[in-house]
N, CA, C and O atoms as CSV, one atom per row, in Angstrom:
chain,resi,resn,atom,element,x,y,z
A,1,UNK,N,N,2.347,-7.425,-11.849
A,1,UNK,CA,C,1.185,-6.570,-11.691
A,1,UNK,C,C,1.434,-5.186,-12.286
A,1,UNK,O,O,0.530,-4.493,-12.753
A,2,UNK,N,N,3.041,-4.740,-12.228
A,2,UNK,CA,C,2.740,-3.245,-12.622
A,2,UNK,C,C,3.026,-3.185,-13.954
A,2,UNK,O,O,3.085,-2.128,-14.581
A,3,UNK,N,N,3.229,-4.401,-14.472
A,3,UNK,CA,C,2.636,-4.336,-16.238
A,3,UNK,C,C,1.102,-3.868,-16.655
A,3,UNK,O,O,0.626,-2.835,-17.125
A,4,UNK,N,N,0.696,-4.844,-16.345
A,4,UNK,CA,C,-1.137,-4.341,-16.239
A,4,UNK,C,C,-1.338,-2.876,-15.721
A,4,UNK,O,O,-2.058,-2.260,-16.507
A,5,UNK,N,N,-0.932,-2.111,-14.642
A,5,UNK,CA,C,-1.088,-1.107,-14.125
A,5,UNK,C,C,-0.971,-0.419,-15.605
A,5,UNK,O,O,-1.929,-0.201,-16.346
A,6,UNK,N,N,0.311,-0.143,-15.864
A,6,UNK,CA,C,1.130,0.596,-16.932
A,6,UNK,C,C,0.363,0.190,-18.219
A,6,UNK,O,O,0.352,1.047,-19.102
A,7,UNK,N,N,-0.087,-0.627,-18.393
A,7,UNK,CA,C,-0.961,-1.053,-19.725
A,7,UNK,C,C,-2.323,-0.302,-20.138
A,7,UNK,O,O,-2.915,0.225,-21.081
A,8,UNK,N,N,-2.412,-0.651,-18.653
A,8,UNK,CA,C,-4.089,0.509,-18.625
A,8,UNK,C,C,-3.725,1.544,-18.687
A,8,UNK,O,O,-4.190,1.875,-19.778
A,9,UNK,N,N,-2.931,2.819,-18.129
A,9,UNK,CA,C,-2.483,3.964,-17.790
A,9,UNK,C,C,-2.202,4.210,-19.328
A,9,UNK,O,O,-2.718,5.219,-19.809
A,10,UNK,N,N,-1.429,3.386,-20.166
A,10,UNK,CA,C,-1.087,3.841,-21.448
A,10,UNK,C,C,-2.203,3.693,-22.415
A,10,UNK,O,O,-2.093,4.231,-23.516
A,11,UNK,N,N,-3.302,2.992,-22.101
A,11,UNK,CA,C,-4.494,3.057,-22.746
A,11,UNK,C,C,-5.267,4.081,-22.172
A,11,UNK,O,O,-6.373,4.146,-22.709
A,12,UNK,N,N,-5.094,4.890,-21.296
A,12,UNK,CA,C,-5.893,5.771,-20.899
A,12,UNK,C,C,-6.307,6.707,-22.123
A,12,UNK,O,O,-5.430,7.354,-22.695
A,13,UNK,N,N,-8.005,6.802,-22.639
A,13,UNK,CA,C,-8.274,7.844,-23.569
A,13,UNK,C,C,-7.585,9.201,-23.356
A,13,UNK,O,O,-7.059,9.831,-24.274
A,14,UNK,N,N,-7.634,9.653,-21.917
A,14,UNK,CA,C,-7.407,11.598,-22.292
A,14,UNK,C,C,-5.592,11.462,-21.324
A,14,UNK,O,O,-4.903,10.579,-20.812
A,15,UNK,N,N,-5.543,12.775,-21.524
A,15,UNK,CA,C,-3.933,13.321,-21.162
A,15,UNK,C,C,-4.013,12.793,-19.255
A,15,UNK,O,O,-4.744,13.289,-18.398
A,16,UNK,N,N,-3.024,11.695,-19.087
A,16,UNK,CA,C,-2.720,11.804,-17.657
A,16,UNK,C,C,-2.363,13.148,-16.962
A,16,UNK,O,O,-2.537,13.098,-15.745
A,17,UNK,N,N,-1.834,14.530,-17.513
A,17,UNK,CA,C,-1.043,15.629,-17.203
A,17,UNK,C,C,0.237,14.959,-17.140
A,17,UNK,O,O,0.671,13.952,-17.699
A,18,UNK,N,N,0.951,16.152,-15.939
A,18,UNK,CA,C,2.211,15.853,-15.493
A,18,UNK,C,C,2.265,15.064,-14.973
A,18,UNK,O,O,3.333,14.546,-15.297
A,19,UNK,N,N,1.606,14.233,-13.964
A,19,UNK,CA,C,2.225,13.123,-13.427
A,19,UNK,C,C,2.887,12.021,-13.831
A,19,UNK,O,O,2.290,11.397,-14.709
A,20,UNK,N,N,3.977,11.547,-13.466
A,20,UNK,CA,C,5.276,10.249,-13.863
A,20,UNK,C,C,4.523,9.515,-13.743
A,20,UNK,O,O,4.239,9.100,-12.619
A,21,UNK,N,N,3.830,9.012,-14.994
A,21,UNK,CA,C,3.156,7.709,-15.163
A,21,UNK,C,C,3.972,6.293,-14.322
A,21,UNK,O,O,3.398,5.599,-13.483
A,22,UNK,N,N,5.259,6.113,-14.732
A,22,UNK,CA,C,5.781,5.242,-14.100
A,22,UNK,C,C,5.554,5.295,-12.497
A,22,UNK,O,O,5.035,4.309,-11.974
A,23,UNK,N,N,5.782,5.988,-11.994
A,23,UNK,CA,C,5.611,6.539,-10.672
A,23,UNK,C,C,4.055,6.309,-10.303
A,23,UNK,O,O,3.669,6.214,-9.139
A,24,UNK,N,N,3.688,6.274,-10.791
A,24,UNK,CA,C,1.421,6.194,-10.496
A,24,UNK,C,C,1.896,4.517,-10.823
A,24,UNK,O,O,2.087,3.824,-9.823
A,25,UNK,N,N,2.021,4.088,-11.728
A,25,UNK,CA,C,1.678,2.739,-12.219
A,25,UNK,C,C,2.644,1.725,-10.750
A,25,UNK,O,O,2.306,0.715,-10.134
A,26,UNK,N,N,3.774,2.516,-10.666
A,26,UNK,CA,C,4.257,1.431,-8.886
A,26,UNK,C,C,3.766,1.848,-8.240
A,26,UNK,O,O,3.504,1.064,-7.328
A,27,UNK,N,N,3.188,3.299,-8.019
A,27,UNK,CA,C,2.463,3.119,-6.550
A,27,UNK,C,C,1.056,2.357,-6.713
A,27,UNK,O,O,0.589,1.555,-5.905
A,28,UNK,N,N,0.470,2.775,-7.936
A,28,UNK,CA,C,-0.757,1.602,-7.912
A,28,UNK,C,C,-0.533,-0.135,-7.412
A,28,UNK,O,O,-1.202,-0.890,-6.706
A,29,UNK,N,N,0.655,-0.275,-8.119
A,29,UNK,CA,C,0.833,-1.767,-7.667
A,29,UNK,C,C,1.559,-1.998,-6.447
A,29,UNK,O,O,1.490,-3.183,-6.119
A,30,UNK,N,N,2.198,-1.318,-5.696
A,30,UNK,CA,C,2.544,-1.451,-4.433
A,30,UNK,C,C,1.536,-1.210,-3.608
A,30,UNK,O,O,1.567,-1.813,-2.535
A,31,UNK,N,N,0.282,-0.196,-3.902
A,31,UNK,CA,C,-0.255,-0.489,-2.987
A,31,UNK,C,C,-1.322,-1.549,-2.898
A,31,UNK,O,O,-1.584,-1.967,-1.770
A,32,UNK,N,N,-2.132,-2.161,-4.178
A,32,UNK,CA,C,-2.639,-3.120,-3.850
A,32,UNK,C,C,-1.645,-5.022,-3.859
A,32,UNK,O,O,-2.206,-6.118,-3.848
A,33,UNK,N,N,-0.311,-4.781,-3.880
A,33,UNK,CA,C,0.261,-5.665,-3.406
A,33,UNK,C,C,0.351,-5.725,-1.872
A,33,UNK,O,O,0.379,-6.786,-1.249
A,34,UNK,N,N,0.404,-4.237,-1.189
A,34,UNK,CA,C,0.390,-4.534,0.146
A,34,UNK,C,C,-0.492,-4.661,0.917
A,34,UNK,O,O,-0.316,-4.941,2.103
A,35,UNK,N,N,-1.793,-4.443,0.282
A,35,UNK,CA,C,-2.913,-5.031,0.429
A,35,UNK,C,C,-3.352,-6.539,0.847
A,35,UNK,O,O,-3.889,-7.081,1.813
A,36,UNK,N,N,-2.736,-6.978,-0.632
A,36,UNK,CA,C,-3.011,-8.303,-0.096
A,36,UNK,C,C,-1.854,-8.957,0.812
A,36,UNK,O,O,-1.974,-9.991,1.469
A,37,UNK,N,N,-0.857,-8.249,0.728
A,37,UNK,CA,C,0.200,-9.030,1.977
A,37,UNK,C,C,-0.037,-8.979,3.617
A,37,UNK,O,O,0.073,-9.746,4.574
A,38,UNK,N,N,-0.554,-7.171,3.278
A,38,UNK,CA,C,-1.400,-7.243,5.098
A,38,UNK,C,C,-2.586,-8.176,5.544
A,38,UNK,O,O,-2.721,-8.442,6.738
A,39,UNK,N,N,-3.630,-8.781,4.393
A,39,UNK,CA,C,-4.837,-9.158,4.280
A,39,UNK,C,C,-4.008,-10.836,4.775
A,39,UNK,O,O,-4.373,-11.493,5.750
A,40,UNK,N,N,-3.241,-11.105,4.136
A,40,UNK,CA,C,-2.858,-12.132,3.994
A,40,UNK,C,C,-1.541,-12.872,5.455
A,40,UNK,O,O,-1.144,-14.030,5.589
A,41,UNK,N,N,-1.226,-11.692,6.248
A,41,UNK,CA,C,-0.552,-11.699,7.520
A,41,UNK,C,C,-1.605,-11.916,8.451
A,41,UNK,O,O,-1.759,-12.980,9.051
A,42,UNK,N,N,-2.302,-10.951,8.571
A,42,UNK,CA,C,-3.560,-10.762,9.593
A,42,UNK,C,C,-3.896,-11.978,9.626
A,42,UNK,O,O,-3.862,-12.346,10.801
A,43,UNK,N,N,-4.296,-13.043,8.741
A,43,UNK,CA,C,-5.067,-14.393,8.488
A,43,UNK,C,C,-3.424,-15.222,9.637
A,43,UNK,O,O,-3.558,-15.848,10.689
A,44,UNK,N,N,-2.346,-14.963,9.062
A,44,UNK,CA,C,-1.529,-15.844,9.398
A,44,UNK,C,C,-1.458,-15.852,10.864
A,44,UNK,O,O,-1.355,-16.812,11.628
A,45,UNK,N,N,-1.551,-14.275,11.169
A,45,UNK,CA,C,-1.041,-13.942,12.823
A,45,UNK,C,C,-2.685,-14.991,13.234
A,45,UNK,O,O,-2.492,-15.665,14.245
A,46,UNK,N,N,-3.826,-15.147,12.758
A,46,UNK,CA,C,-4.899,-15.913,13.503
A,46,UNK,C,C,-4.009,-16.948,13.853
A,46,UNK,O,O,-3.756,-17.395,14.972
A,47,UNK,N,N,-3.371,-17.413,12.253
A,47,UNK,CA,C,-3.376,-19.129,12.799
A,47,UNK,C,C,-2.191,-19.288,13.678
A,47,UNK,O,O,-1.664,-20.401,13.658
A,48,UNK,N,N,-1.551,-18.159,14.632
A,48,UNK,CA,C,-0.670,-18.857,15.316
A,48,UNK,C,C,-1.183,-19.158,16.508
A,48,UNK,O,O,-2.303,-18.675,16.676
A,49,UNK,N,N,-0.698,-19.883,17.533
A,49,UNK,CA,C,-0.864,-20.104,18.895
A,49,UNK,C,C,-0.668,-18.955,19.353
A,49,UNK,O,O,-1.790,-18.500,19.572
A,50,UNK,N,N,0.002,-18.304,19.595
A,50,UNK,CA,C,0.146,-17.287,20.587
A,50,UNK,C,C,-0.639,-15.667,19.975
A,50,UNK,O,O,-0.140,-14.549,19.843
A,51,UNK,N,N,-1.896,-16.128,19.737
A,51,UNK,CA,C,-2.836,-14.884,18.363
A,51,UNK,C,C,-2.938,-13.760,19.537
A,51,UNK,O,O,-3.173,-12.612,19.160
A,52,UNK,N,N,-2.762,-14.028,21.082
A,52,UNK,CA,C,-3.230,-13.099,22.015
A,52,UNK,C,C,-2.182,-11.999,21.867
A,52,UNK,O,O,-2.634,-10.856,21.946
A,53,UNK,N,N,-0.707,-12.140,21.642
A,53,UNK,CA,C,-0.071,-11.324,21.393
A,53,UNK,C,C,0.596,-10.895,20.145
A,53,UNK,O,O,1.768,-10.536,20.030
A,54,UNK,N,N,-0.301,-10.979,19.236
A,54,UNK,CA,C,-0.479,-10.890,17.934
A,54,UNK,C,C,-1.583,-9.235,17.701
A,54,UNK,O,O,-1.346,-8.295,16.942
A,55,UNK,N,N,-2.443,-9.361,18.405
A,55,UNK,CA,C,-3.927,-8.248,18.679
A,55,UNK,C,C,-3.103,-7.126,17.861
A,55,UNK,O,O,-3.099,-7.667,16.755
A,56,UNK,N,N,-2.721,-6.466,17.768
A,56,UNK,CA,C,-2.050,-5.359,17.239
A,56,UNK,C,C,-1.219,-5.235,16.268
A,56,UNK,O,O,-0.949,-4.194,15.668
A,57,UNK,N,N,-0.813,-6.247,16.097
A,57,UNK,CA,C,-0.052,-6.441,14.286
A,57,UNK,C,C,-1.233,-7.094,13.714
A,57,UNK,O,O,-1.071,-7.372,12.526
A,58,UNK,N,N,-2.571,-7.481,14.285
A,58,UNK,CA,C,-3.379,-7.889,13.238
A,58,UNK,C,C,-4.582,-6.774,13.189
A,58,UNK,O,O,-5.506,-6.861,12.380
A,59,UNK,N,N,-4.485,-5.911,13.976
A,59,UNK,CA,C,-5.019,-4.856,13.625
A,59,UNK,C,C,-4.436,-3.672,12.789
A,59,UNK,O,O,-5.106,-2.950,12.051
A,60,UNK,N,N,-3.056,-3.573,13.015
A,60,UNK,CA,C,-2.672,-2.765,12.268
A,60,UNK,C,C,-2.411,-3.435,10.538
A,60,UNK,O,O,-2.302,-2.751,9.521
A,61,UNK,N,N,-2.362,-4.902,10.632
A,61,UNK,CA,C,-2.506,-5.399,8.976
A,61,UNK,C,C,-3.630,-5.386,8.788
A,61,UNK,O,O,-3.545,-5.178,7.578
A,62,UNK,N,N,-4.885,-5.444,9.003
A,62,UNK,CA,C,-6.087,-5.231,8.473
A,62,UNK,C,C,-6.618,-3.245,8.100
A,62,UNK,O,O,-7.371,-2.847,7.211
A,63,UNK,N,N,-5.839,-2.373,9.210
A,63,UNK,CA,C,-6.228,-1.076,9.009
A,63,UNK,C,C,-5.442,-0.770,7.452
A,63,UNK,O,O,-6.136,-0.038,6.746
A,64,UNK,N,N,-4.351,-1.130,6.919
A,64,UNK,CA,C,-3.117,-0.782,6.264
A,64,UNK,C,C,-3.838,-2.194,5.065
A,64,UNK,O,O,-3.831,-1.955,3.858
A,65,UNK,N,N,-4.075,-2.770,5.282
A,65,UNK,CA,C,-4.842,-3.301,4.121
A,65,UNK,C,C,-6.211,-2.409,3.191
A,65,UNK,O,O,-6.555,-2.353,2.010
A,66,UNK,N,N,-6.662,-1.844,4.405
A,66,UNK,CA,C,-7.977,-1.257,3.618
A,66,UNK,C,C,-7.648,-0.024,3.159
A,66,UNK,O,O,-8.406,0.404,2.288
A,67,UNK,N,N,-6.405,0.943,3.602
A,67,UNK,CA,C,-5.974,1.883,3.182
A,67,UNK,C,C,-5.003,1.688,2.326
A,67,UNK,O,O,-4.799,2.670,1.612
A,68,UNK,N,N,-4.270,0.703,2.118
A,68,UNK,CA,C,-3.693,0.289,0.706
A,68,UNK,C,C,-4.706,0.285,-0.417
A,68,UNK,O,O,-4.524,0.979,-1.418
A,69,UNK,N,N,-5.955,-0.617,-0.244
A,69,UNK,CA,C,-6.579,-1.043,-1.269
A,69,UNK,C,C,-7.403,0.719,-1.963
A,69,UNK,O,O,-7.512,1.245,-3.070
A,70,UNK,N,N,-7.816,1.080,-0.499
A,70,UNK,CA,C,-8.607,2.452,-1.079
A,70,UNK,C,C,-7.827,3.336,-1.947
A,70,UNK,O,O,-8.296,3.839,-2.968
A,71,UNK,N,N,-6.892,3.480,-1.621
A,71,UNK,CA,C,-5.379,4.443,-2.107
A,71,UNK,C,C,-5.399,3.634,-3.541
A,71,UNK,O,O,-5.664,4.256,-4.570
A,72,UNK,N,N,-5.137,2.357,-3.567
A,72,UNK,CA,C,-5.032,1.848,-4.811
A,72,UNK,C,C,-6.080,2.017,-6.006
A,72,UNK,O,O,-5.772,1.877,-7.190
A,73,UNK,N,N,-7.264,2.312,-5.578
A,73,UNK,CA,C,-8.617,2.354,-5.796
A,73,UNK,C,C,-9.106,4.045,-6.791
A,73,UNK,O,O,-9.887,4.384,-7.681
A,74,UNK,N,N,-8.130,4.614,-5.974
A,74,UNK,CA,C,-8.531,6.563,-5.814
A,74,UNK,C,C,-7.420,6.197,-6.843
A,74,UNK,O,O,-7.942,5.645,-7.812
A,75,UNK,N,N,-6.238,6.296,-6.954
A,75,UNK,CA,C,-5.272,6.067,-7.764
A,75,UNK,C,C,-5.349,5.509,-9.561
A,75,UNK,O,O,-4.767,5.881,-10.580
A,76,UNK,N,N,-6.183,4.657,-9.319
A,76,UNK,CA,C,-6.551,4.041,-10.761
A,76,UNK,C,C,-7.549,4.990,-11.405
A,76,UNK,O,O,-7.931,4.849,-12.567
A,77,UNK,N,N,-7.854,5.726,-10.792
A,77,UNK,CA,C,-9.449,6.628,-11.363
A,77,UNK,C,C,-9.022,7.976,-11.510
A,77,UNK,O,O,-9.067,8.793,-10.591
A,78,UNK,N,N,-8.417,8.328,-13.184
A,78,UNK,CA,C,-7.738,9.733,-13.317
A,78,UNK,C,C,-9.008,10.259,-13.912
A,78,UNK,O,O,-8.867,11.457,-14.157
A,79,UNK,N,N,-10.088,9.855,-14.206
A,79,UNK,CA,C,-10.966,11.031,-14.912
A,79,UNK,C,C,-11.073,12.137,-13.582
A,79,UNK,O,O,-10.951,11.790,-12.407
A,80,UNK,N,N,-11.289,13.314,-13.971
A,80,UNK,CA,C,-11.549,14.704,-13.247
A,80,UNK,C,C,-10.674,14.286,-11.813
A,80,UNK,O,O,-11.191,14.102,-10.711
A,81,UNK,N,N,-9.159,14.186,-12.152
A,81,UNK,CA,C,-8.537,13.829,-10.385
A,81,UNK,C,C,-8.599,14.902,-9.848
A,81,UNK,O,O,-8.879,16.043,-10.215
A,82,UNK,N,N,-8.219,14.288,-8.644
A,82,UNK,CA,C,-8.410,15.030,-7.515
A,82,UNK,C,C,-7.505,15.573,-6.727
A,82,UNK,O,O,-7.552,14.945,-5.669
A,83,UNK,N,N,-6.820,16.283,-6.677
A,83,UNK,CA,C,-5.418,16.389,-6.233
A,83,UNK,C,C,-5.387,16.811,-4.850
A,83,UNK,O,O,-4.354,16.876,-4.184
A,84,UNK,N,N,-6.031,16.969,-4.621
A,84,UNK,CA,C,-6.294,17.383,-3.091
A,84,UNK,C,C,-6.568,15.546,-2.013
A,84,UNK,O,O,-6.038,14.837,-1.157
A,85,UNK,N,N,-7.303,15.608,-2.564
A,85,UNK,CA,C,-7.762,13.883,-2.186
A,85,UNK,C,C,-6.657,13.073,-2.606
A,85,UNK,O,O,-6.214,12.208,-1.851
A,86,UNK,N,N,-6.131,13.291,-3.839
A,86,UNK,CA,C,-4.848,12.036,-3.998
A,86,UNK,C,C,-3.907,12.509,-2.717
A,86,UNK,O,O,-3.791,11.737,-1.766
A,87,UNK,N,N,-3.280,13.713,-2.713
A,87,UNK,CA,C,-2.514,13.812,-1.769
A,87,UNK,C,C,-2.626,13.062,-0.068
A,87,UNK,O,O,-1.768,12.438,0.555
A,88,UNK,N,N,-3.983,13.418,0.301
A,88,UNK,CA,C,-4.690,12.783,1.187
A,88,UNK,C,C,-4.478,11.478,1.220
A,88,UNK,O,O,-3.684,11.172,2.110
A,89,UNK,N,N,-4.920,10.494,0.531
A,89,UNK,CA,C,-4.920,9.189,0.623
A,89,UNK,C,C,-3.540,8.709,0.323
A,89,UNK,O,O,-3.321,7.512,0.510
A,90,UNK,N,N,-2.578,9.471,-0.115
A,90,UNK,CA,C,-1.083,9.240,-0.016
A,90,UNK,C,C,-0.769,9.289,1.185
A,90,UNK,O,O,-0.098,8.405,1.719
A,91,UNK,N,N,-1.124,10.138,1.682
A,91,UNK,CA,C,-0.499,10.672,3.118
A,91,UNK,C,C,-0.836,9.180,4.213
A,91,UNK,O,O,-0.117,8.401,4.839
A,92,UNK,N,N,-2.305,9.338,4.009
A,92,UNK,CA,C,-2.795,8.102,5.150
A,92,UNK,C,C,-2.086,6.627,4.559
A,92,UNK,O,O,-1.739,5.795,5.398
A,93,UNK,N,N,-1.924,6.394,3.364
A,93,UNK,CA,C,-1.071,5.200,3.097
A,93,UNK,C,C,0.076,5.165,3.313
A,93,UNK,O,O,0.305,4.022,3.710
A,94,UNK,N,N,1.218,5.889,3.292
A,94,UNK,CA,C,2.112,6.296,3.856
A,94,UNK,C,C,2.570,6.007,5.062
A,94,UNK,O,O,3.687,5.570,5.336
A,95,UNK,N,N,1.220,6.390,6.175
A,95,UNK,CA,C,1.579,6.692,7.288
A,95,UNK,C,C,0.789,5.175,7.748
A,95,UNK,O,O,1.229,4.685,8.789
A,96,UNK,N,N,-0.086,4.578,7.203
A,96,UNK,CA,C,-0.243,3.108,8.041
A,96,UNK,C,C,0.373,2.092,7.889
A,96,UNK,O,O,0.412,1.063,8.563
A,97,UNK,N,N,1.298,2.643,6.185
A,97,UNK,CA,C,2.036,1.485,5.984
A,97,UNK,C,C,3.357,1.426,6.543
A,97,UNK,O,O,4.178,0.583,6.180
A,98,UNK,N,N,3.679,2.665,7.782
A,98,UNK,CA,C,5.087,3.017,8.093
A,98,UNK,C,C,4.493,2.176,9.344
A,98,UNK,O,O,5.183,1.251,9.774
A,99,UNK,N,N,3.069,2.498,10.031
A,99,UNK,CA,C,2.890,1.931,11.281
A,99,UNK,C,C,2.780,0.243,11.418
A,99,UNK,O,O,3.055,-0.263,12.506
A,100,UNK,N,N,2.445,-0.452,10.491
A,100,UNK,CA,C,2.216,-1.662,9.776
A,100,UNK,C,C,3.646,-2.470,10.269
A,100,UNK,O,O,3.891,-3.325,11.120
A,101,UNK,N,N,4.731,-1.456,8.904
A,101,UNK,CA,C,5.892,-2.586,9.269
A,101,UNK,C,C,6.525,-1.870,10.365
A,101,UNK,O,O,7.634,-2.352,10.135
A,102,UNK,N,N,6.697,-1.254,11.184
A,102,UNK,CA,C,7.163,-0.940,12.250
A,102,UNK,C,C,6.387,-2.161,13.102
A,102,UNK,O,O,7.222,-3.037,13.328
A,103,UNK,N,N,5.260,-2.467,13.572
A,103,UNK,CA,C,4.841,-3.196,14.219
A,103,UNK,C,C,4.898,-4.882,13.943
A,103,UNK,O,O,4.807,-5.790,14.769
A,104,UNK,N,N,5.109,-4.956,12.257
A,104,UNK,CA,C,5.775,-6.360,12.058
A,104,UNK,C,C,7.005,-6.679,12.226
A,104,UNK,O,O,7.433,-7.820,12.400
A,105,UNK,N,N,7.675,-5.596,12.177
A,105,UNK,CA,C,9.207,-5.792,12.557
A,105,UNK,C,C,9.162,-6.432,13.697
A,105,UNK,O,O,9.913,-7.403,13.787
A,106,UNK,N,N,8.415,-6.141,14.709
A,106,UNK,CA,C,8.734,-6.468,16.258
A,106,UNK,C,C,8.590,-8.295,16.224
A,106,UNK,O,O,9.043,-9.034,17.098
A,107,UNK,N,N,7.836,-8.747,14.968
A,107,UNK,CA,C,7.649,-10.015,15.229
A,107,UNK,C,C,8.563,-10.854,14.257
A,107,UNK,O,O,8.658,-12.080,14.201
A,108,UNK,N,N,9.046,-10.145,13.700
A,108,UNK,CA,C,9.553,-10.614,12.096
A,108,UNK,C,C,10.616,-12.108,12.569
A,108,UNK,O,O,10.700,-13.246,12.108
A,109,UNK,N,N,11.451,-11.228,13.944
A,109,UNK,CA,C,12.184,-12.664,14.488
A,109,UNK,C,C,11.317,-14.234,14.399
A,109,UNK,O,O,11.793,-15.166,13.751
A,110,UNK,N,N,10.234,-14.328,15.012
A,110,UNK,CA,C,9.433,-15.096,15.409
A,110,UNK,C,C,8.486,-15.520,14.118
A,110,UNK,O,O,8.577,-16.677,13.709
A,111,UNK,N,N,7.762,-14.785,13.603
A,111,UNK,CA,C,6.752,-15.277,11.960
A,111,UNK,C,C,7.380,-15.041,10.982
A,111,UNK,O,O,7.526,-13.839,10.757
A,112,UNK,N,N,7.839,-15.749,10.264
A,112,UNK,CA,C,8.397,-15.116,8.965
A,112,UNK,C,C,7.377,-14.344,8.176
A,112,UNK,O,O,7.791,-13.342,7.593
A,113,UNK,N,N,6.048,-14.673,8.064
A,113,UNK,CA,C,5.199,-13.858,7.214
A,113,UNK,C,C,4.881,-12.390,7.963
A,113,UNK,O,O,3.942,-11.710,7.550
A,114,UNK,N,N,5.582,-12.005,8.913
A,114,UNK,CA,C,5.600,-10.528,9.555
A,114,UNK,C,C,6.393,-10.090,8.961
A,114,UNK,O,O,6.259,-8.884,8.753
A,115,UNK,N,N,7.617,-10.761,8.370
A,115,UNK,CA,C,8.900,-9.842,8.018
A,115,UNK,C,C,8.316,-9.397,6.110
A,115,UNK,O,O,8.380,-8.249,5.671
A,116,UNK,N,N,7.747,-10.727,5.201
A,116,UNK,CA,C,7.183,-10.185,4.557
A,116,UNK,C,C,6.607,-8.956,4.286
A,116,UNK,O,O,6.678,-8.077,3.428
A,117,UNK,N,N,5.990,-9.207,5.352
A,117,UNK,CA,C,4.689,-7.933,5.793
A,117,UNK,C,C,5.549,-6.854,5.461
A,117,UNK,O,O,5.586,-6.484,4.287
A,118,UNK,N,N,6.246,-6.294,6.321
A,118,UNK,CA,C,6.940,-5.311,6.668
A,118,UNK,C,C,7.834,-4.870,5.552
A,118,UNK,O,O,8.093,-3.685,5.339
A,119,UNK,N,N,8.397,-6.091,4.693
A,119,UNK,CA,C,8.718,-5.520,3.499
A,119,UNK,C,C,8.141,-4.725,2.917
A,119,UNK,O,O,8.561,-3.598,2.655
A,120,UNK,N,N,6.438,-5.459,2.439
A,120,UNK,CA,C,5.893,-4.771,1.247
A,120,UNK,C,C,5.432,-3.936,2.015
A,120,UNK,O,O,5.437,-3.008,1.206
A,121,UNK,N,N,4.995,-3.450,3.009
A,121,UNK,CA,C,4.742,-1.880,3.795
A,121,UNK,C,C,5.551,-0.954,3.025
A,121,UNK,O,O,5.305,-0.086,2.187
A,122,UNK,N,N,6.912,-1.558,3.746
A,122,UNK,CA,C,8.367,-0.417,3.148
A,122,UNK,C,C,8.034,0.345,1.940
A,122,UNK,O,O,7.875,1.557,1.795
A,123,UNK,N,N,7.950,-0.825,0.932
A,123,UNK,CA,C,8.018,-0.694,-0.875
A,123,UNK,C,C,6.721,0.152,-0.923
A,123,UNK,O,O,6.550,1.080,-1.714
A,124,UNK,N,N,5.963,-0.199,-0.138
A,124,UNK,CA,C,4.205,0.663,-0.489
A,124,UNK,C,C,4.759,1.905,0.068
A,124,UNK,O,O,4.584,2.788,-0.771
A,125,UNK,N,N,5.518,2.493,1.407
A,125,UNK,CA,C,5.401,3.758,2.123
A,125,UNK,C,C,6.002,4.318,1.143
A,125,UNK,O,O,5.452,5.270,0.590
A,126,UNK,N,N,7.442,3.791,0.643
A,126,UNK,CA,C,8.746,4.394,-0.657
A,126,UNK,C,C,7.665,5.236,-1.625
A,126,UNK,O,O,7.590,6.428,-1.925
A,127,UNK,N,N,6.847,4.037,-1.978
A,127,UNK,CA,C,6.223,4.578,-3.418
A,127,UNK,C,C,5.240,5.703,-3.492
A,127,UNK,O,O,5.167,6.517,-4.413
A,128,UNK,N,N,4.210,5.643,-2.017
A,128,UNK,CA,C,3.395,6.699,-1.696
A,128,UNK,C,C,4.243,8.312,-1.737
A,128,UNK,O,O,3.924,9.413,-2.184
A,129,UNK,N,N,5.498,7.759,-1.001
A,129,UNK,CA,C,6.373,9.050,-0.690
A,129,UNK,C,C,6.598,9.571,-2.029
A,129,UNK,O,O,6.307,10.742,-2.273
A,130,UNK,N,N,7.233,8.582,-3.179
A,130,UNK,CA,C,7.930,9.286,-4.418
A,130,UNK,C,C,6.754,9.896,-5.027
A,130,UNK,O,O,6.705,11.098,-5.290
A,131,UNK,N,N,5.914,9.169,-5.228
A,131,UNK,CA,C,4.457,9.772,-5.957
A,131,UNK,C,C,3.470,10.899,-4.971
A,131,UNK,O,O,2.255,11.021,-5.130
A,132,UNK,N,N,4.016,11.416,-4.280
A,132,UNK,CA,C,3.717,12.396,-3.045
A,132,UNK,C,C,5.053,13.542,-3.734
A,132,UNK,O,O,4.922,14.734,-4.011
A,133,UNK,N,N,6.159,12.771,-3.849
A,133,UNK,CA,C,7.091,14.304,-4.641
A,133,UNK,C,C,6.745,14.335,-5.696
A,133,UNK,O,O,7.584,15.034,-6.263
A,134,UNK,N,N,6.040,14.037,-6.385
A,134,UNK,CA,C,5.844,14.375,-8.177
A,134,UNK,C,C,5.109,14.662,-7.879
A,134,UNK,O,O,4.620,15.333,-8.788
A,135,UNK,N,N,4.126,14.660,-6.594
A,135,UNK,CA,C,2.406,15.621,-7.256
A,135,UNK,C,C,2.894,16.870,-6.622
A,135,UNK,O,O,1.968,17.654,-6.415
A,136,UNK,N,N,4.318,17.396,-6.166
A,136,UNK,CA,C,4.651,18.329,-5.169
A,136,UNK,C,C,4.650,19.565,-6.065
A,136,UNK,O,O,4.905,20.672,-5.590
C-alpha cells in the first residue's frame, strides 16, 4: 500500500513543502491499514461466543477505525493544508490507536486477531507520532 501512497505524493502537481514525504506516505498507509484491521477485529470480536465481554475492544476497534480512516483521509488532501487540523487529527489518531491496542492486548492471550489488532495500532500510533515530529 505505501507504494501507491508514495506514487501519488510523487505525482502530486504543486510543492508538498517541508514535510518528509516518506513519513506522510507511512503514516497515510498505516493509518488506513489500521483501519481496516480495527474494522476487521470488531467483526471478529462479534463472532466469538463470549461477544459480552468483548463490548469494549469492539468499541474501541470501531472508534480507532473511523479515526484511522478520517486521519488517513485529511492526510491524502495537501492542496491548501492545514496544519493546525493535521496536527489535530494526528493527535486523536495517536491517542485511539494507543487506547485500541492497549485494550486488545488484554485479549490478545485468548483471540489471536486482538493481538493483530494491537500490532497495527502500535505501527499506526509510531507513525502518527513521527509525522507529528516533522510537522514540529
Amino acid at each position: 500500500m505505501t507504494h501507491h501512497v508514495t506514487s501519488m505524493l510523487k505525482t502530486y502537481p504543486k510543492d508538498l513543502g517541508t514535510v518528509d514525504k516518506q513519513k506522510l506516505a507511512e503514516c497515510i498507509a498505516a493509518c488506513f491499514e489500521c483501519a481496516q484491521t480495527c474494522t476487521a477485529c470488531a467483526d471478529a470480536c462479534l463472532a466469538e461466543d463470549m461477544v459480552a465481554e468483548l463490548i469494549t475492544c469492539i468499541r474501541k476497534n470501531l472508534d480507532c477505525a473511523d479515526v484511522c480512516a478520517a486521519t488517513g483521509n485529511v492526510l491524502s488532501r495537501q492542496t491548501g493544508a492545514n496544519v493546525e487540523t493535521t496536527r489535530a487529527v494526528l493527535e486523536a489518531c495517536r491517542e485511539a490507536c494507543r487506547a485500541c491496542a492497549e485494550e486488545c492486548a488484554k485479549h490478545a492471550q485468548m483471540h489471536e486477531h486482538c493481538q493483530v489488532c494491537a500490532d497495527a495500532c502500535r505501527r499506526c500510533e509510531t507513525a502518527c507520532a513521527d509525522l507529528l515530529a516533522d510537522l514540529a
